[in-house]
MIPALO-188452 format. One record per atom (N, C-alpha, C): atom name; x, y, z; residue in one letter; residue number from 1. Coordinates in pm, whole numbers, plus 50000, padded with zeros to 5 digits. Layout:
<recs>
<rec atom="CA" east="X" north="Y" up="Z" res="A" n="NUM"/>
...
</recs>
This chain:
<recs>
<rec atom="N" east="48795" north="50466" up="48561" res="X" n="1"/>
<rec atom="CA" east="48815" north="50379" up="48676" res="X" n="1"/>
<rec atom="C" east="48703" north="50407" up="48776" res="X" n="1"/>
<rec atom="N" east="48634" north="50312" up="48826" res="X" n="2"/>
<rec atom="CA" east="48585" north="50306" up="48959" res="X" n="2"/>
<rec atom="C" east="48565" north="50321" up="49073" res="X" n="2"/>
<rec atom="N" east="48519" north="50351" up="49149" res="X" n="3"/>
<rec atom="CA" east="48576" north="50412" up="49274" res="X" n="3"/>
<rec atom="C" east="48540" north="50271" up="49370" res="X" n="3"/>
<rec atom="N" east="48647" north="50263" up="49497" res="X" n="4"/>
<rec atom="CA" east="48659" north="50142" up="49584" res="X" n="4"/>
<rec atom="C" east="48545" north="50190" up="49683" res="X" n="4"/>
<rec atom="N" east="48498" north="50067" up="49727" res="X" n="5"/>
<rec atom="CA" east="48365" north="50072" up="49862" res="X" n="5"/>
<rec atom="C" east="48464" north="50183" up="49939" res="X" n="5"/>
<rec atom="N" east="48358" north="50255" up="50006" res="X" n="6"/>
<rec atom="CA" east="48361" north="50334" up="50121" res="X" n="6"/>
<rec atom="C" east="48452" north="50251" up="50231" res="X" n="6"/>
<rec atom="N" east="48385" north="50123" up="50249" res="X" n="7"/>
<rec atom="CA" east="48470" north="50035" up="50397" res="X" n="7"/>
<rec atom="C" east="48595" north="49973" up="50352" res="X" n="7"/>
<rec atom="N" east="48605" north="49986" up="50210" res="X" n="8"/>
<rec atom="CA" east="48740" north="49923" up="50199" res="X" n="8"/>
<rec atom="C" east="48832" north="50048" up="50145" res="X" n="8"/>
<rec atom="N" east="48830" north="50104" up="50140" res="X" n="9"/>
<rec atom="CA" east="48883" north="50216" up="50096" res="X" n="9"/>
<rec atom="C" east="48954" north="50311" up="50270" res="X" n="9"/>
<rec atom="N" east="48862" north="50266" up="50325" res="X" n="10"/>
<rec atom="CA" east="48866" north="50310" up="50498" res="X" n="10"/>
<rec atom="C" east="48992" north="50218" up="50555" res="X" n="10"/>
<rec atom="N" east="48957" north="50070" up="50518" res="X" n="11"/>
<rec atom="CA" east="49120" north="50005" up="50571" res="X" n="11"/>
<rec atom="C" east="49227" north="49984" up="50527" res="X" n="11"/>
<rec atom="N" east="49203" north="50057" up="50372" res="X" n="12"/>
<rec atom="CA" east="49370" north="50058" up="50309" res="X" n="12"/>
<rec atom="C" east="49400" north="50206" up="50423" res="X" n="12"/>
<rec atom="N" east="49293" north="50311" up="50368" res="X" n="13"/>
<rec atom="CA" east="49341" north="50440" up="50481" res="X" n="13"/>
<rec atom="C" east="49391" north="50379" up="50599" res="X" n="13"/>
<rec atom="N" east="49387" north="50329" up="50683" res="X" n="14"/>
<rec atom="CA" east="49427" north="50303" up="50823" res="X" n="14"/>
<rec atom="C" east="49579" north="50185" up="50800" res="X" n="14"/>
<rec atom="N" east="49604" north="50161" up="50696" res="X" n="15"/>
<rec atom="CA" east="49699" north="50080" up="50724" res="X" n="15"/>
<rec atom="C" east="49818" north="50164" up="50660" res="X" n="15"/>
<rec atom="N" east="49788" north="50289" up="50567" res="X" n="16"/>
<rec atom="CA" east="49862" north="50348" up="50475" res="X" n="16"/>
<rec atom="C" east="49866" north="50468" up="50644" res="X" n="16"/>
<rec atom="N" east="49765" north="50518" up="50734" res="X" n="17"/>
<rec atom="CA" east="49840" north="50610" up="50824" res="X" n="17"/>
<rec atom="C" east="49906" north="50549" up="50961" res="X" n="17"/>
<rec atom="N" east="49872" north="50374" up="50939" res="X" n="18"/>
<rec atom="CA" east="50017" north="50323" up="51047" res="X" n="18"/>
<rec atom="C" east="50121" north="50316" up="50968" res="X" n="18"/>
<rec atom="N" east="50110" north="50272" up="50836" res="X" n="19"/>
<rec atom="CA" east="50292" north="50353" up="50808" res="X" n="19"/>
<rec atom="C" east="50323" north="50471" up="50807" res="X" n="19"/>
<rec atom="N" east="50250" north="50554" up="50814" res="X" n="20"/>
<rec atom="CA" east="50270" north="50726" up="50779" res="X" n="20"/>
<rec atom="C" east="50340" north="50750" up="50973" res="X" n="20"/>
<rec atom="N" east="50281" north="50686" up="51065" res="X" n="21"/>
<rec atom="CA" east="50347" north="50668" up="51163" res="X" n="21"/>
<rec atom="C" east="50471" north="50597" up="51156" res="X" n="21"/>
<rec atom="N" east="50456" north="50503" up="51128" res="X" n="22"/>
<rec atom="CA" east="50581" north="50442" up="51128" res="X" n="22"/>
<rec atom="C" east="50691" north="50475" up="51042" res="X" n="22"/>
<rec atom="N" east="50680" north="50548" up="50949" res="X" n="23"/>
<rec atom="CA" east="50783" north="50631" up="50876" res="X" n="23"/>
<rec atom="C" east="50828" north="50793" up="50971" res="X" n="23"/>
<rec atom="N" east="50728" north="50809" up="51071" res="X" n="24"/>
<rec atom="CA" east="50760" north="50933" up="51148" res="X" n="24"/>
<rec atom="C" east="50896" north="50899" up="51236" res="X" n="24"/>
<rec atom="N" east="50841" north="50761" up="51278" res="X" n="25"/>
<rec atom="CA" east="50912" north="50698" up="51384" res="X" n="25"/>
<rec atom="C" east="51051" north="50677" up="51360" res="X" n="25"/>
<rec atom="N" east="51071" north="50639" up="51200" res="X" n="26"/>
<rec atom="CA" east="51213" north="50625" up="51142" res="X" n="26"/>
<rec atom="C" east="51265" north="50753" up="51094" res="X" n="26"/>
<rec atom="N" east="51225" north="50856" up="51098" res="X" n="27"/>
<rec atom="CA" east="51291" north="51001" up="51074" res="X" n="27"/>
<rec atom="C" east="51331" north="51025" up="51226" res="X" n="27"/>
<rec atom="N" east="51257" north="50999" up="51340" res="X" n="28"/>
<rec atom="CA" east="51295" north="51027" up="51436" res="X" n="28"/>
<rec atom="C" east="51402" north="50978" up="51448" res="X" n="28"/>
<rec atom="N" east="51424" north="50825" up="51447" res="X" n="29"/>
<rec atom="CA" east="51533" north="50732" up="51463" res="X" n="29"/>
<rec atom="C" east="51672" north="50797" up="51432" res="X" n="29"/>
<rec atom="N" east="51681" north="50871" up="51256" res="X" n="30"/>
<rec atom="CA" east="51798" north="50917" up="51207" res="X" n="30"/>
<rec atom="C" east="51839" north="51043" up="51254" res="X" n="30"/>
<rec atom="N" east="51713" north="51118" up="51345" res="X" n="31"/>
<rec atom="CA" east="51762" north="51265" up="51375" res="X" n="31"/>
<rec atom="C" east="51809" north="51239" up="51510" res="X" n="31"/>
<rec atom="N" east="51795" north="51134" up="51589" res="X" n="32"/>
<rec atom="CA" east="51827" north="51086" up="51765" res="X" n="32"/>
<rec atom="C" east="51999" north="50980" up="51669" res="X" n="32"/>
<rec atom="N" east="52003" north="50997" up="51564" res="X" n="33"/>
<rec atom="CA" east="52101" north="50917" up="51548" res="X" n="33"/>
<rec atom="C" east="52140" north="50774" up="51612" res="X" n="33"/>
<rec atom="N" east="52003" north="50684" up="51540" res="X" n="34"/>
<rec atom="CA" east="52023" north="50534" up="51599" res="X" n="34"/>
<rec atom="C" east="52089" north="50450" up="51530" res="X" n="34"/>
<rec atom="N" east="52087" north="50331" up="51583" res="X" n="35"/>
<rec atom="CA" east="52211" north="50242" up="51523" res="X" n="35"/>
<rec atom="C" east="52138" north="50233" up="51368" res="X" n="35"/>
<rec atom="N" east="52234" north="50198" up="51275" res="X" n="36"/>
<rec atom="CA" east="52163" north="50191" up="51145" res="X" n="36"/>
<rec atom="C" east="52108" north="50056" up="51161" res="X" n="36"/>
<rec atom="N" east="52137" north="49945" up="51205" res="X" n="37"/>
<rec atom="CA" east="52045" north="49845" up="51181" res="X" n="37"/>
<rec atom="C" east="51935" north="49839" up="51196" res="X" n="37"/>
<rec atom="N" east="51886" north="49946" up="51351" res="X" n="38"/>
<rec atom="CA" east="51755" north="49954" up="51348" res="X" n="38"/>
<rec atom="C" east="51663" north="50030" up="51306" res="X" n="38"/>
<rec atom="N" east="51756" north="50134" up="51214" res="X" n="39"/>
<rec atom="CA" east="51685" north="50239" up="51120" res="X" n="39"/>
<rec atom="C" east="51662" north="50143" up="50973" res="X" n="39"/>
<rec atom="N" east="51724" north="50032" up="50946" res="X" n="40"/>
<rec atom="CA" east="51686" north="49955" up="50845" res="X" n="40"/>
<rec atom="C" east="51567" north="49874" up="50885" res="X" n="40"/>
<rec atom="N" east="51580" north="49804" up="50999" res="X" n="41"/>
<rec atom="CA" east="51427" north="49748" up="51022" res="X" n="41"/>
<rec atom="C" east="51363" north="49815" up="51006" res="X" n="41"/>
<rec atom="N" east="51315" north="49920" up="51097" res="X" n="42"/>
<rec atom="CA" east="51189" north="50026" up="51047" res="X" n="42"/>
<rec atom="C" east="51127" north="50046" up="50906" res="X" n="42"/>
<rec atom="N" east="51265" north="50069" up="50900" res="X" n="43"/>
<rec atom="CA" east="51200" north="50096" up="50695" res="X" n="43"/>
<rec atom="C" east="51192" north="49978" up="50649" res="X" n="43"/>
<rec atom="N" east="51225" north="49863" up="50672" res="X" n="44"/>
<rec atom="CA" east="51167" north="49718" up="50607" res="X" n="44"/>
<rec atom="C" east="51025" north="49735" up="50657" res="X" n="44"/>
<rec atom="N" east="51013" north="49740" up="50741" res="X" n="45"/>
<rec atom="CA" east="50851" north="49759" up="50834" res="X" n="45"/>
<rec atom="C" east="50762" north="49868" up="50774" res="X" n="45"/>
<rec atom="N" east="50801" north="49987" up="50721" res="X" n="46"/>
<rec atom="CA" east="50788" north="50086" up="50671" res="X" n="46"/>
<rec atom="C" east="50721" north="50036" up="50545" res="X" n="46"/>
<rec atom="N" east="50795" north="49963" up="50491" res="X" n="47"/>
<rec atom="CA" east="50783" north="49918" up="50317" res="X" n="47"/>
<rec atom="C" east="50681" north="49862" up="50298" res="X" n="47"/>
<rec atom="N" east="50723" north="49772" up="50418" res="X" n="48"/>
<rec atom="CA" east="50571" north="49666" up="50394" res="X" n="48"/>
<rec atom="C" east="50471" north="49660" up="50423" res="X" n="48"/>
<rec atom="N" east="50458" north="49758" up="50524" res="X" n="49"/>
<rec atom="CA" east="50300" north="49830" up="50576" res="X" n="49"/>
<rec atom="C" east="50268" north="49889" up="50406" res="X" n="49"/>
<rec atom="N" east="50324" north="49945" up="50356" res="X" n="50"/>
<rec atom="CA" east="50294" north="50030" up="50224" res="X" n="50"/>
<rec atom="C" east="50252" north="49910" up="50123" res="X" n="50"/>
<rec atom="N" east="50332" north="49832" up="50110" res="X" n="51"/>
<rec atom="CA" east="50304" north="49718" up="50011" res="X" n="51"/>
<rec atom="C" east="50186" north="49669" up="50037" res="X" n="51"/>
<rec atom="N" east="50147" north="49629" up="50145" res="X" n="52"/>
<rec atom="CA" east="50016" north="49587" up="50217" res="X" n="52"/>
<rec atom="C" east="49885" north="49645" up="50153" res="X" n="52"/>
<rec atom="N" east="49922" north="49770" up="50218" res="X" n="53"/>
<rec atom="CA" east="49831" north="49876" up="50116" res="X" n="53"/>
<rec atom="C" east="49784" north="49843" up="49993" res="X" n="53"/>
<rec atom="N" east="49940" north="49862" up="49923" res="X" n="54"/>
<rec atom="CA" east="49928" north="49783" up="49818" res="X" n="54"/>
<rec atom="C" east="49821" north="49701" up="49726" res="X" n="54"/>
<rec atom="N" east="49860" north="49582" up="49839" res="X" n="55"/>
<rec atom="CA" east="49794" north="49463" up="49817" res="X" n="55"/>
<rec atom="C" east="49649" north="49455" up="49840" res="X" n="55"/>
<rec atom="N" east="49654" north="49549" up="49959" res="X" n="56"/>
<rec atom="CA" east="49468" north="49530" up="50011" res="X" n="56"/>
<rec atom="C" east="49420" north="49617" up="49882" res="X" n="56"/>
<rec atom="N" east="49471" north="49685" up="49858" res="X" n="57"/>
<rec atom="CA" east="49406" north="49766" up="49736" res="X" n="57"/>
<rec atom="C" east="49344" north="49716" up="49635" res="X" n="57"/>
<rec atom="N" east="49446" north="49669" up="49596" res="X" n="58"/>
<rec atom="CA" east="49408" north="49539" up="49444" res="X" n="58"/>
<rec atom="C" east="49313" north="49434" up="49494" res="X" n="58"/>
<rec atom="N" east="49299" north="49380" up="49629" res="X" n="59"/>
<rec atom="CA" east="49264" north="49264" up="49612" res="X" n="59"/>
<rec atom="C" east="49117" north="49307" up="49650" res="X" n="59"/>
<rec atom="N" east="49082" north="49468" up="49712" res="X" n="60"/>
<rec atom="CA" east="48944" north="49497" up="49760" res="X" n="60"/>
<rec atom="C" east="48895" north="49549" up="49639" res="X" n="60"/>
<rec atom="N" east="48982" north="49597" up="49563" res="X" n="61"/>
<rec atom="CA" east="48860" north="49698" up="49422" res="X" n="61"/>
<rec atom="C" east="48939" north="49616" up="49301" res="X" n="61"/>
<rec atom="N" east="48985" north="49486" up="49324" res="X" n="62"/>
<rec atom="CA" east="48997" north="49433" up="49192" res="X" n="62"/>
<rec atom="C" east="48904" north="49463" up="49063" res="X" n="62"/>
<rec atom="N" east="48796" north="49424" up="49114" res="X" n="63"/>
<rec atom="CA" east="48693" north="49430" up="48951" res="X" n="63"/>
<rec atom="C" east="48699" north="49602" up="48938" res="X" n="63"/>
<rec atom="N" east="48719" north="49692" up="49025" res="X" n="64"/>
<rec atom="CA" east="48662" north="49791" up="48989" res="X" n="64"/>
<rec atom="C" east="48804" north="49855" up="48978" res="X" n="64"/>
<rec atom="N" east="48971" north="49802" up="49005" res="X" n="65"/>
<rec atom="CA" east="49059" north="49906" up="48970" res="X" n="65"/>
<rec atom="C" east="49095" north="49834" up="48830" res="X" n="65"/>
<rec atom="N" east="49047" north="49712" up="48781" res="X" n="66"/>
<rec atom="CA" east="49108" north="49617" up="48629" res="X" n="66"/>
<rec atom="C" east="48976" north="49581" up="48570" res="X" n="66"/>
<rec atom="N" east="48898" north="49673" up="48557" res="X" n="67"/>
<rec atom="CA" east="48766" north="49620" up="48468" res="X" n="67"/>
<rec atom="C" east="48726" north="49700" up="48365" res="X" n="67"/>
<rec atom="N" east="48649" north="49686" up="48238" res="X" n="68"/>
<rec atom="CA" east="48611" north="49819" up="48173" res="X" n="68"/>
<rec atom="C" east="48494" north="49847" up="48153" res="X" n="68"/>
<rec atom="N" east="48434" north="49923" up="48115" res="X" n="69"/>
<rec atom="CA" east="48302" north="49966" up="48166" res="X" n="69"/>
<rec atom="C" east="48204" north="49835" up="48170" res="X" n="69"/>
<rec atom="N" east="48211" north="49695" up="48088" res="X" n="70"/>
<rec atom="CA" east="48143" north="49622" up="48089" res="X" n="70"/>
<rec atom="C" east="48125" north="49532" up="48196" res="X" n="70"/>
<rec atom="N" east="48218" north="49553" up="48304" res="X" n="71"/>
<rec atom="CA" east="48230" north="49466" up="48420" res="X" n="71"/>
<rec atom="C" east="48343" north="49346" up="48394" res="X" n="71"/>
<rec atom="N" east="48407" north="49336" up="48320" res="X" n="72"/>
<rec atom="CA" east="48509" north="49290" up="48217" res="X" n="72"/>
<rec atom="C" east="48664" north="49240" up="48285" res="X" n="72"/>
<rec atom="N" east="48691" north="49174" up="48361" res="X" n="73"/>
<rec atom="CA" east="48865" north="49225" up="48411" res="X" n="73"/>
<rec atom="C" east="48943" north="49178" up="48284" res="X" n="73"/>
<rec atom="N" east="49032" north="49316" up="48259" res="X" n="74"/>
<rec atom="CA" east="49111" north="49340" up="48166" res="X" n="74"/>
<rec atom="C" east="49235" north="49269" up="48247" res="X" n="74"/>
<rec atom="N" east="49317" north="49134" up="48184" res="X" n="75"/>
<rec atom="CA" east="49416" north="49078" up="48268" res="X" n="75"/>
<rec atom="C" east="49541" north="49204" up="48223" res="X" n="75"/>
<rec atom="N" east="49569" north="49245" up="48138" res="X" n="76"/>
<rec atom="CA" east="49680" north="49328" up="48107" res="X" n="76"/>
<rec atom="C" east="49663" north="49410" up="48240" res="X" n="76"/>
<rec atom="N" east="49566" north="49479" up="48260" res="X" n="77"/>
<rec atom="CA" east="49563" north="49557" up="48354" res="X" n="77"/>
<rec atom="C" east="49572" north="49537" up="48480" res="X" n="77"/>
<rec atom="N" east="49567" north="49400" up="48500" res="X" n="78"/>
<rec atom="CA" east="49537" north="49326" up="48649" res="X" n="78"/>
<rec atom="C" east="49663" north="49291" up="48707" res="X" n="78"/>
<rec atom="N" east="49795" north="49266" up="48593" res="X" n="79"/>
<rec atom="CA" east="49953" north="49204" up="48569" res="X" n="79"/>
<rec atom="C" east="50020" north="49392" up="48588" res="X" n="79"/>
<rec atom="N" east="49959" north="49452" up="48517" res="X" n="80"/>
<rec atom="CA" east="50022" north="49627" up="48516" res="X" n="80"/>
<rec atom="C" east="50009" north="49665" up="48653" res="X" n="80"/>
<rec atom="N" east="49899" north="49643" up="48729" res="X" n="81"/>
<rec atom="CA" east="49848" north="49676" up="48896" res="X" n="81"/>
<rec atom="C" east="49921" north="49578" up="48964" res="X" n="81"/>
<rec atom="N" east="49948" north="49463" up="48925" res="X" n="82"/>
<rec atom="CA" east="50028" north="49360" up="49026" res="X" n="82"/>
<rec atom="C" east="50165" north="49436" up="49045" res="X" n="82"/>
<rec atom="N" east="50210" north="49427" up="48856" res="X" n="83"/>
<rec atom="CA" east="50346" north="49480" up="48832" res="X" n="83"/>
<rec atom="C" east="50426" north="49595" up="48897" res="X" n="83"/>
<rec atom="N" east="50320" north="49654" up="48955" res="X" n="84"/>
<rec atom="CA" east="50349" north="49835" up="48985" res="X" n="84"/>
<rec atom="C" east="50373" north="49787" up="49138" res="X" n="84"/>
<rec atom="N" east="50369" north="49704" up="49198" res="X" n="85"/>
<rec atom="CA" east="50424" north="49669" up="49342" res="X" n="85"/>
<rec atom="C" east="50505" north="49603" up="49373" res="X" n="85"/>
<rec atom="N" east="50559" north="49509" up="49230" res="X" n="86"/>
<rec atom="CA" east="50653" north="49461" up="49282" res="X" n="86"/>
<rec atom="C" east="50801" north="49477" up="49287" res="X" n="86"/>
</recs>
């Protein structure tokens, strides 16, 4: 496997440590003992900052996280990387 650009690799980082915040924020929530509804938002918010990630991931190093050495995108691999998020 390939390694992702330097600058894109930089804004999955920044979106993967606003959830790493925002997952702080929902541990806080359950140890201050908040209402559960709004300990469920968080973590919906939580999730999908992560999924995001996710997504920016695949969609910034596509050729280089589903390709094989020939420059090639392998679709099995492209459906296996989709598959693994959803």
């Amino acid at each position: 496997m390939r390694e992702i650009a330097p600058e894109d690799r930089s804004a999955v980082i920044a979106r993967l440590r606003r959830a790493e915040g925002q997952l702080a924020g929902v541990l806080r929530m359950i140890e201050e003992d908040r209402e559960c509804r709004e300990v469920v938002t968080q973590l919906a918010a939580v999730s999908k900052a992560i999924d995001r990630a996710g997504f920016a991931m695949i969609a910034q190093g596509m050729k280089q996280c589903a390709s094989d050495p020939d420059g090639e995108i392998d679709a099995a691999m492209l459906e296996k990387l989709f598959l693994a998020l959803a």
